[in-house]
C-alpha positions in Angstrom: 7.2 20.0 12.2 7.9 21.3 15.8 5.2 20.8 18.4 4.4 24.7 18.0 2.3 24.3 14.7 0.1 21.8 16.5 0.5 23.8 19.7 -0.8 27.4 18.5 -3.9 25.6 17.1 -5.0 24.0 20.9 -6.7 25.3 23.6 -6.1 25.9 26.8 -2.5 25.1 26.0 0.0 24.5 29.4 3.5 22.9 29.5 3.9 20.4 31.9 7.7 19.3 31.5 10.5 19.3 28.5 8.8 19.4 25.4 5.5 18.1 26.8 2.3 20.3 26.9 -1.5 19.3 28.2 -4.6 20.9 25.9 -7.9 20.7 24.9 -8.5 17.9 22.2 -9.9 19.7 19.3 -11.3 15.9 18.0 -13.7 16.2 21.1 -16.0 18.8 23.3 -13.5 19.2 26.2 -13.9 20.8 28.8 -10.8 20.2 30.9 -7.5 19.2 29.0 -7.3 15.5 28.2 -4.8 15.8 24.9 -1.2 15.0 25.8 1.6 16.1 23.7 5.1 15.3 23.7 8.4 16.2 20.8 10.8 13.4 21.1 14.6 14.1 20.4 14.0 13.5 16.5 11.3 15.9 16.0 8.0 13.6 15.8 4.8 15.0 17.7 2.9 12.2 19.6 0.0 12.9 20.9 -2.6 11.0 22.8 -5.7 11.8 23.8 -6.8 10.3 26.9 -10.6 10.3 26.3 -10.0 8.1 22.8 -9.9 10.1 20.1 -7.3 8.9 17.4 -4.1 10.8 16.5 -5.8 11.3 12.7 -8.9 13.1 14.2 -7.1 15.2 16.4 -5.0 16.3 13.8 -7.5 16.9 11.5 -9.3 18.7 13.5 -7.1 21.6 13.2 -6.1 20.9 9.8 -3.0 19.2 9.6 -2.6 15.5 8.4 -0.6 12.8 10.3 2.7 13.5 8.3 2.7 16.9 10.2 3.4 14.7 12.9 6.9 13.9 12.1 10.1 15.3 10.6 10.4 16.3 7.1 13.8 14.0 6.4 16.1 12.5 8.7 19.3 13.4 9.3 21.8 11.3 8.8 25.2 11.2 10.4 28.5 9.8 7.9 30.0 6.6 8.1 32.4 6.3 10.9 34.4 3.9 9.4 36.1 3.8 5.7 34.3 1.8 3.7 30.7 1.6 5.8 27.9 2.2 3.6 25.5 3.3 6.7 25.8 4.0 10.0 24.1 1.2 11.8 22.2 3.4 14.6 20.8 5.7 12.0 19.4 2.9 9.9 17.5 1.6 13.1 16.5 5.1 13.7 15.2 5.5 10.1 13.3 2.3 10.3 11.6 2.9 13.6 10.4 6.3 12.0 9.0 4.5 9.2 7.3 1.6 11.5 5.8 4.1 14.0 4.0 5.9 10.5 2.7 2.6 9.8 1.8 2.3 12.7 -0.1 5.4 12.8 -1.5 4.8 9.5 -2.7 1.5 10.3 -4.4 2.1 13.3 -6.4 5.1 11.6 -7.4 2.3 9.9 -8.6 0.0 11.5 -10.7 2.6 13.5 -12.6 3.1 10.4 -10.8 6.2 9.4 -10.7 7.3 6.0 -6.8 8.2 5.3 -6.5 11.7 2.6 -4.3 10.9 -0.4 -1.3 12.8 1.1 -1.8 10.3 4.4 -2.0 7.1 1.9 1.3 8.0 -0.3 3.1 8.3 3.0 2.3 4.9 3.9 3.0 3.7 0.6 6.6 5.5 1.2 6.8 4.0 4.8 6.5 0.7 3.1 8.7 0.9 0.6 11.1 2.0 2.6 10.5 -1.3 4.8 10.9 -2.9 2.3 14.1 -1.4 0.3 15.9 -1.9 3.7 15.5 -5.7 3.6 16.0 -5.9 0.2 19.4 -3.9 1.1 20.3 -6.2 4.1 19.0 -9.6 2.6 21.6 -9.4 -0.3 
C-alpha cells in the first residue's frame, strides 16, 4: 500500500517533508494534528501517534488492518554471483519486514488489542518466515 490509501482517509492532512505527512488521528478526538506518517524506501507506512494511540486503532479506525501498512511482496533482486542462492541484503531486508510485523502485531497485543483473523494469519506468516530462514541458514 502507498501512504495515499491511509492518507485520503485523514484529516487535516499536510506534508511536512519527503514522504512524511502530519493529520488528525482518526483513533482519537483531535483537534490539532498529532498522527505522524512516514513511507520508507520499501513501501511500509509507519505511523505514530503522538497522543498514544496504537498503530492497530488508528488503522482501524478508517478501516484498514495493519497488513495495509506494508508492501504486498518484496522484491527481490537476482543473485550477483553464479551459484548464490540469495542475495544477502535482500534476505536481511525480508527479515527486518517480517520482524517489524511482529513487532507490530505483538505490541497490539500486549495493549489488550483484539487482532482480526486477516491480522493473526499475517503474524502466523511473519513467523514462519522467521522461522524458515533459520531453518535455511542453520543447515
Amino acid at each position: 500500500m502507498s501512504a495515499d490509501k491511509l492518507l485520503a482517509r485523514l484529516d487535516k492532512v499536510k506534508q511536512n517533508g519527503t514522504d512524511r505527512w502530519l493529520a488528525c488521528c482518526p483513533a482519537h478526538v483531535d483537534r490539532s494534528p498529532s498522527l505522524t506518517i512516514k513511507q520508507t524506501d520499501d513501501g511500509t507506512v509507519l505511523v505514530k501517534c503522538w497522543s498514544g494511540c496504537g498503530a492497530a486503532d488508528i488503522v482501524q479506525a478508517v478501516g484498514l488492518s495493519l497488513k495495509d501498512l506494508f508492501p504486498d511482496r518484496p522484491h527481490f533482486r537476482t543473485p550477483m554471483r553464479p551459484g548464490e542462492r540469495w542475495v544477502p541484503r535482500d534476505v536481511i531486508a525480508a527479515l527486518a519486514h517480517e520482524l517489524l510485523t511482529s513487532v507490530m502485531y505483538c505490541s497490539a497485543m500486549a495493549a489488550g488489542k483484539q487482532l482480526t483473523q486477516d491480522d493473526s494469519e499475517r503474524l502466523t506468516l511473519a513467523a514462519s518466515r522467521l522461522y524458515a530462514a533459520w531453518l535455511e541458514v542453520s543447515k
